[in-house]
C-alpha positions in Angstrom: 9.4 24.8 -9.4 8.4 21.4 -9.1 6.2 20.0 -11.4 2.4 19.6 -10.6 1.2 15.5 -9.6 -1.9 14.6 -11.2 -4.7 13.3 -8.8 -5.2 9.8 -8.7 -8.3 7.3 -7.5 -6.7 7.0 -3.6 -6.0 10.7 -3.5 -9.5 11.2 -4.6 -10.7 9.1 -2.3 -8.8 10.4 0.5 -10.2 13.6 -0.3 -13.6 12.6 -0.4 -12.6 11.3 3.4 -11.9 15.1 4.3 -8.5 13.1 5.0 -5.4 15.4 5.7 -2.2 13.9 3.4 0.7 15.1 2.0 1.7 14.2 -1.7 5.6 12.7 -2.4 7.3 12.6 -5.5 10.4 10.6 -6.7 11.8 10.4 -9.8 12.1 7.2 -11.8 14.2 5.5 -14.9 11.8 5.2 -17.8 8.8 4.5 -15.5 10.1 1.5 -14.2 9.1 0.8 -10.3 11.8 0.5 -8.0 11.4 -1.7 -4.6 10.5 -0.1 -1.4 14.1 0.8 -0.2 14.9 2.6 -3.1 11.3 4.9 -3.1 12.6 5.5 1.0 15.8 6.9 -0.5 14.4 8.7 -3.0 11.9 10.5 -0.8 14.4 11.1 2.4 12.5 8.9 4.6 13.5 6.4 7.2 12.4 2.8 6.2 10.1 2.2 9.4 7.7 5.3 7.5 7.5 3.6 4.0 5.3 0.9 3.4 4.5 -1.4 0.2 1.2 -2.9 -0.3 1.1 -6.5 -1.0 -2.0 -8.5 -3.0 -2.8 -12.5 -1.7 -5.5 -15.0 -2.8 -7.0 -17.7 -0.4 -8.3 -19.0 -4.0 -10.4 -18.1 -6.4 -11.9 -14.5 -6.2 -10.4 -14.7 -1.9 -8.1 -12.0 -1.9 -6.5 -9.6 0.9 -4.7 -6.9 0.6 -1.6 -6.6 3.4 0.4 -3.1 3.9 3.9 -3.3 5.6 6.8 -1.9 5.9 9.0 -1.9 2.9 11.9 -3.5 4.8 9.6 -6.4 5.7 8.5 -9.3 4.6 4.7 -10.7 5.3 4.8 -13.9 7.2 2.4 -15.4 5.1 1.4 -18.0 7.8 0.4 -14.8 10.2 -1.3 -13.2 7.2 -3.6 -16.9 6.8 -4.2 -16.7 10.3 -5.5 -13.2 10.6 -7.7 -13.7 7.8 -9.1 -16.8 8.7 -7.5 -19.4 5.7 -5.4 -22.4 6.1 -3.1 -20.9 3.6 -2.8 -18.1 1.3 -0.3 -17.0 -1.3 0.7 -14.1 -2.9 -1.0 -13.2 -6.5 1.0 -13.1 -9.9 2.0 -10.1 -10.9 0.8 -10.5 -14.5 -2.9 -10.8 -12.2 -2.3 -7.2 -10.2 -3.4 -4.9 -12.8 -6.6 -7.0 -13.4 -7.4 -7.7 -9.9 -6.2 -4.3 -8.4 -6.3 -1.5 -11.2 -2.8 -0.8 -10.1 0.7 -1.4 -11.0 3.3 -3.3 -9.4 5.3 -0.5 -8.0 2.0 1.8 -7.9 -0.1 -0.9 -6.4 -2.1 1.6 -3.0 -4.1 0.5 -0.3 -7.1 2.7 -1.2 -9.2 3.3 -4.3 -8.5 -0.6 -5.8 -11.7 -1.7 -8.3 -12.7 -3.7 -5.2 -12.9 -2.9 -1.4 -10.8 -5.9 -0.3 -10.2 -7.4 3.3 -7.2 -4.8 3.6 -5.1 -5.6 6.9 -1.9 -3.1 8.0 1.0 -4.2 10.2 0.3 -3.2 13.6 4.1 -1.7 14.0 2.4 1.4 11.9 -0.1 2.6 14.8 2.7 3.7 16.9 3.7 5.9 14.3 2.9 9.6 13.7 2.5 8.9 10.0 3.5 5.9 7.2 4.3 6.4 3.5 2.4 4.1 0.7 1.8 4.6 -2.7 -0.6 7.2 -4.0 -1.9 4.6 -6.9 1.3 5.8 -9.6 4.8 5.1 -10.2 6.8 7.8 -8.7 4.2 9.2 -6.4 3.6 8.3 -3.1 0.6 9.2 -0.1 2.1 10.5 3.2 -1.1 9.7 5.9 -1.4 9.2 9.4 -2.0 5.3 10.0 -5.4 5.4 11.7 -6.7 7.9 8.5 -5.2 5.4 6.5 -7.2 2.4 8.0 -10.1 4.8 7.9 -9.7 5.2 4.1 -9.5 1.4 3.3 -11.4 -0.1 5.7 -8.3 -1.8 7.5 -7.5 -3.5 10.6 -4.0 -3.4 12.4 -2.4 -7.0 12.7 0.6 -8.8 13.4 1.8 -10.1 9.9 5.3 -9.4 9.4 
């Protein structure tokens, strides 16, 4: 029998949307977060599902939150010119616990101590569903893209 997931703030939050997900779990080595290829493996799902969530700053107290696929990497020029900067970069990871409340390897979309400008490739609203981390190491949030947006307040965009 597998063993129960506890709830975390973006499956809460989902909930409190009335939003219809399904839970994953993967095991992992001693807590440690694996990259976005592995967590595909480990779940049984193709790469173009899974996605990985990605924190960048504009600056001081600008940042954006993009969500693509795990495969990917965000064109960071795209990303500036869908969010209306002349350049951004991505944060340090010693900052994403203080800036997000998550993780890196547990870093979701929803439920971050902020509502940021969140922004999701537009390759995911062709898709019946995507993959992204449910806020934990080892757990992740299977959601229909447009429920998704819904929950963070996204926008589908060409950044990868």
């Amino acid at each position: 029998m597998a063993k129960k997931m506890t709830k975390t703030n973006a499956v809460r939050l989902i909930e409190q949307q009335n939003i219809s997900y399904e839970l994953l779990g993967y095991k992992t080595e001693g807590g440690q977060p694996l990259d976005g290829i592995s967590v595909s493996e480990k779940i049984g799902y193709p790469l173009q599902y899974v996605y990985k969530t990605l924190v960048a700053t504009a600056g001081t107290n600008h940042y954006y939150v993009f969500v693509v696929p795990v495969a990917e990497e965000l064109d960071v020029k795209k990303a500036a010119k869908v969010v209306g900067e002349k350049k951004i970069e991505m944060i340090a990871m010693k900052e994403l616990l203080e800036v997000t409340g998550y993780l890196r390897g547990g870093c979701s979309p929803i439920g971050m101590k902020k509502l940021f400008p969140t922004y999701i490739d537009e390759a995911a609203e062709t898709l019946d569903f995507i993959i992204v981390s449910a806020g934990k190491i080892g757990m992740q949030l299977k959601v229909a893209p447009q429920d998704l947006a819904k929950a963070c307040d996204a926008t589908f965009a060409e950044i990868v």
